[in-house]
C-alpha positions in Angstrom: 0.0 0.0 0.0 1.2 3.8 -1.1 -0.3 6.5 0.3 1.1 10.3 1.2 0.2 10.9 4.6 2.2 12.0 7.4 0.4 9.3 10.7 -2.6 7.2 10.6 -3.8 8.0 13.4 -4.0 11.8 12.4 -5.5 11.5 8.6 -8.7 12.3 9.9 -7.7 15.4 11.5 -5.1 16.6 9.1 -7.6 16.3 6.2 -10.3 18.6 8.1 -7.6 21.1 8.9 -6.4 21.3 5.2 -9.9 21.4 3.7 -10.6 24.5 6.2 -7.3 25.9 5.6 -8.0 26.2 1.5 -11.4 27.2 2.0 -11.6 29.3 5.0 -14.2 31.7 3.1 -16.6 29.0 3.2 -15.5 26.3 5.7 -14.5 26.3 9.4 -13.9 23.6 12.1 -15.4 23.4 15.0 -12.9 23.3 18.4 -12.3 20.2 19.8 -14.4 18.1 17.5 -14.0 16.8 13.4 -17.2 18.8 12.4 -16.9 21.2 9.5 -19.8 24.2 9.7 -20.2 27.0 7.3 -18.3 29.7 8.2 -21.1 32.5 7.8 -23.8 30.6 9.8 -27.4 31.9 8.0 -30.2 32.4 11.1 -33.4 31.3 10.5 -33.1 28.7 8.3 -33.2 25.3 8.3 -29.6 23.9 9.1 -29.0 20.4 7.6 -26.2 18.0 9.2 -24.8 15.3 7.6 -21.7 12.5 8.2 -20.4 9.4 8.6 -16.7 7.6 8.3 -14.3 9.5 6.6 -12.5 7.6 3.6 -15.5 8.8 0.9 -14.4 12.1 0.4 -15.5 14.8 -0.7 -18.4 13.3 1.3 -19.4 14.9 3.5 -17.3 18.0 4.1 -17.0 19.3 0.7 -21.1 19.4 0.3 -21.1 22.0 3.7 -21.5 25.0 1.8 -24.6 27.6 1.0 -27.3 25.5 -0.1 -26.2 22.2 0.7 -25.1 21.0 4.3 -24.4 23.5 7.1 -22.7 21.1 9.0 -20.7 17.8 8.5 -19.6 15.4 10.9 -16.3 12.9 9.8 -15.7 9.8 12.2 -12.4 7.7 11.7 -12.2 6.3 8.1 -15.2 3.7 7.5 -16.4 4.4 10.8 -19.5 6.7 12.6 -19.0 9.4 14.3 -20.1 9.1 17.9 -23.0 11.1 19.5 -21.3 13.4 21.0 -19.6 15.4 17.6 -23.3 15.4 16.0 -24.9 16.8 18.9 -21.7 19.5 19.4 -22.1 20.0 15.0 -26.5 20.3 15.6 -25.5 23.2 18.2 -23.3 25.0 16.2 -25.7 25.0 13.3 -29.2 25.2 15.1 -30.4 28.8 13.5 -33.5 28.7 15.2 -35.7 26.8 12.7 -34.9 23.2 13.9 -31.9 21.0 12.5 -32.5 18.2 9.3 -30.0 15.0 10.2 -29.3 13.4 6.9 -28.4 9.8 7.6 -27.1 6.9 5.6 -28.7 3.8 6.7 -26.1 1.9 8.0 -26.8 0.7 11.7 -23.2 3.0 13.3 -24.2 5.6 11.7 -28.2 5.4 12.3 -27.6 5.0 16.1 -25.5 7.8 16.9 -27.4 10.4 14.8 -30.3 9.3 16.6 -29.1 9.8 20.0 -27.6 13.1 18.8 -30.8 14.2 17.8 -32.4 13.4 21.0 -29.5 15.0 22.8 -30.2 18.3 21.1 -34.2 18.3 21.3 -33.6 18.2 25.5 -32.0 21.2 24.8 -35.1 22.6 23.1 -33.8 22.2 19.5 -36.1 21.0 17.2 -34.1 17.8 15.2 -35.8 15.6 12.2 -34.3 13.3 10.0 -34.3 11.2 6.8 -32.7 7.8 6.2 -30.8 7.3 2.7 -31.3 4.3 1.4 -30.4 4.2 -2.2 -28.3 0.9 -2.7 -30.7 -1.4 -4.9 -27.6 -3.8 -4.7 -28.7 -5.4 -1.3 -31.7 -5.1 0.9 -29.4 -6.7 4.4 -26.0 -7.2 4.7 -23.7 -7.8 7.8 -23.3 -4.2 7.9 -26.8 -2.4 7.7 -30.4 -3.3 8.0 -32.3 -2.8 4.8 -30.6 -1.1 2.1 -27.0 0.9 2.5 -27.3 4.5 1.9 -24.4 5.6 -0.8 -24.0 8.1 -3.8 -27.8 9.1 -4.0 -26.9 11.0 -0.4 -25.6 13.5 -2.5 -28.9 14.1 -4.2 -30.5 14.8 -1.0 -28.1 16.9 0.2 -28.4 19.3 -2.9 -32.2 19.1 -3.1 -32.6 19.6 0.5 -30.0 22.1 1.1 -31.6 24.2 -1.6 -34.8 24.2 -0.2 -33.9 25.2 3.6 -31.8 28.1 1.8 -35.4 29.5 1.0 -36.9 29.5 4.2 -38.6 26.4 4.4 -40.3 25.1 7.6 -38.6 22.0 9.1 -41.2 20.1 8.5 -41.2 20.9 4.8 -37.6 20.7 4.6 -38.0 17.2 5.6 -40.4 16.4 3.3 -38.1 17.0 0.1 -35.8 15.1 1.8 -37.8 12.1 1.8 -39.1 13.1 -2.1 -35.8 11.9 -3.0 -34.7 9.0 -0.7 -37.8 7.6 -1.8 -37.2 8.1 -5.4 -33.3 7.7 -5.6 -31.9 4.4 -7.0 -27.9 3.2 -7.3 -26.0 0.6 -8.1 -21.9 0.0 -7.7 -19.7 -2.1 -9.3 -15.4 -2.1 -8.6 -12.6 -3.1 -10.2 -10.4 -3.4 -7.6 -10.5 -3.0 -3.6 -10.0 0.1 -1.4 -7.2 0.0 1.1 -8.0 1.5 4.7 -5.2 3.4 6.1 -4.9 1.8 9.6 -4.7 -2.1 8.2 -2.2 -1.3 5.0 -3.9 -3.5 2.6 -6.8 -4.5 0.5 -10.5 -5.7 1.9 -10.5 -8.3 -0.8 -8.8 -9.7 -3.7 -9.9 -8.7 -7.3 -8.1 -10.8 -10.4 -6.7 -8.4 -13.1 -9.7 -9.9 -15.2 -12.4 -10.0 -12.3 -14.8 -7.1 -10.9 -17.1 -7.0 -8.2 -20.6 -6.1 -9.0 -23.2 -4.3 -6.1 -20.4 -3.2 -4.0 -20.7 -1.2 -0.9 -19.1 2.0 -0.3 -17.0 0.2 2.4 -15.3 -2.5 0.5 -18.5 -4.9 1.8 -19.2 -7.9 -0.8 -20.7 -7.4 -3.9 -23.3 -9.8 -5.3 -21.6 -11.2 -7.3 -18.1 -11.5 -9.0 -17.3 -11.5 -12.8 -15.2 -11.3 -15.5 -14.5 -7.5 -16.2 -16.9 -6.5 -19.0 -16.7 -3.2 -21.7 -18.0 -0.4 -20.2 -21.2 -0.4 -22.3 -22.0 -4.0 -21.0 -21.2 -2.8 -17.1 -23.8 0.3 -17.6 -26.3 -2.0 -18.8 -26.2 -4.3 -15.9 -26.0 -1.7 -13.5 -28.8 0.0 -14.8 -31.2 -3.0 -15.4 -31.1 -3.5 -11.4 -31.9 -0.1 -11.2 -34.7 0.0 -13.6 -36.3 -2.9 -12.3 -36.6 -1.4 -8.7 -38.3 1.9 -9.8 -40.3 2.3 -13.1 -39.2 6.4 -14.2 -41.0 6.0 -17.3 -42.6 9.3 -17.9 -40.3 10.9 -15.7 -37.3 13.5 -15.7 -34.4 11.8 -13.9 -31.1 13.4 -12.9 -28.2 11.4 -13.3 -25.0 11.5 -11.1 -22.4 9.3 -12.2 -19.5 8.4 -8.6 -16.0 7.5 -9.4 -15.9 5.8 -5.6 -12.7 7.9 -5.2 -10.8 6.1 -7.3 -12.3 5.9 -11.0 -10.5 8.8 -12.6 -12.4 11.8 -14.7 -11.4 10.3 -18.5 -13.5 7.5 -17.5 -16.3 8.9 -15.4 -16.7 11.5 -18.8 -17.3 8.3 -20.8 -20.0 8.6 -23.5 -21.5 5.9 -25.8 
């Protein structure tokens, strides 16, 4: 394993520090705590607080920003924050129009947001949340109950975010929210494993000829393994799952296309 960092046991912290540092216009960190707020806090709106494991940037600290998140929350890499930073981040943000918690269903992360949330309605500010739960790939796994909440996260983040800019009520805030976890669909495939900094190599083992399709965002199993196909073949399979799940005939659909931090632009910018 190759990777340009000074300790493991301070990537977390360096990487807030340096995405604060080249952004402090926008960004700033909260004392004590890996929680990146905006740093012209806007009363009276909504605030929206997201997070998770760090190791999927920019998720989540590079969507804090005007219209999007007011608040992100990074725990160490592929793993939940604890209570206590979300409830410190909700605080900071609160604008006095109640807090939106924007959660990835996996079971870490779903806990902790949850007790954060109650934390901060004891002290009188009003918390709701969504659930993303995008990933038609599985419906269980070892590592989440129902389905894992990946790249659509995004989606709600913008949507969302946009809406609390204007003023929304909390409640209506919340209601986008759902709008798009319930109509948000993805599906992953990988080409080779991701390498977490603190055990210095792969999850898994991928053949030069092999890739792994319905992938989890934290190296979890796929559902199934096969030989690597042209990328016209791997869009088609991907999408049939995807199709099959929700019917958007009729519809308008946005499409976001996620490299998984790894997949560089000169294929992301592929076109048929």
């Amino acid at each position: 394993m190759k990777k340009i960092i000074n300790d493991v046991a301070l990537v977390e912290d360096q990487m807030i520090l340096g995405m604060v540092k080249a952004y402090p216009q926008y960004l700033k960190k909260l004392d004590g705590y890996n929680v990146v707020v905006r740093a012209n806090k806007k009363q009276g709106k909504v605030a929206l607080i997201s997070g998770g494991g760090s190791g999927h940037e920019p998720a989540h600290g590079g969507y804090v920003g005007t219209g999007m998140l007011d608040a992100a929350v990074a725990g160490a890499v592929f793993t939940s924050p604890s209570p206590e930073p979300i409830y410190e981040g909700i605080k900071a943000v609160s604008a006095g129009a109640g807090v939106l918690m924007v959660v990835k269903n996996y079971t870490g992360d779903v806990m902790n947001f949850e007790m954060a949330g109650e934390m901060a309605e004891m002290d009188g500010i009003p918390v709701k949340q969504v659930i993303v739960n995008d990933d038609v790939a599985v419906k269980d796994s070892l590592y989440t109950v129902g389905r894992r909440g990946v790249a659509g996260t995004v989606l709600v983040h913008k949507i969302a975010g946009a809406k609390a800019e204007t003023g929304a009520d909390l409640d209506t805030v919340q209601a986008i929210a759902q709008k798009v976890v319930d109509n948000v669909r993805t599906m992953g495939m990988a080409i080779q494993p991701c390498t977490v900094p603190a055990s210095g190599k792969p999850g898994f083992e991928l053949s030069e000829d092999e890739m792994e399709v319905g992938i989890g965002i934290h190296g979890e199993p796929g559902t199934q393994r096969e030989t690597l196909r042209p990328a016209d073949e791997v869009v088609d399979m991907l999408m049939e799952r995807i199709l099959a799940d929700l019917d958007y005939t009729g519809h308008e659909v946005a499409v976001l296309v996620n490299g998984s931090g790894a997949t560089p632009l000169m294929e992301l910018f592929y076109c048929k």
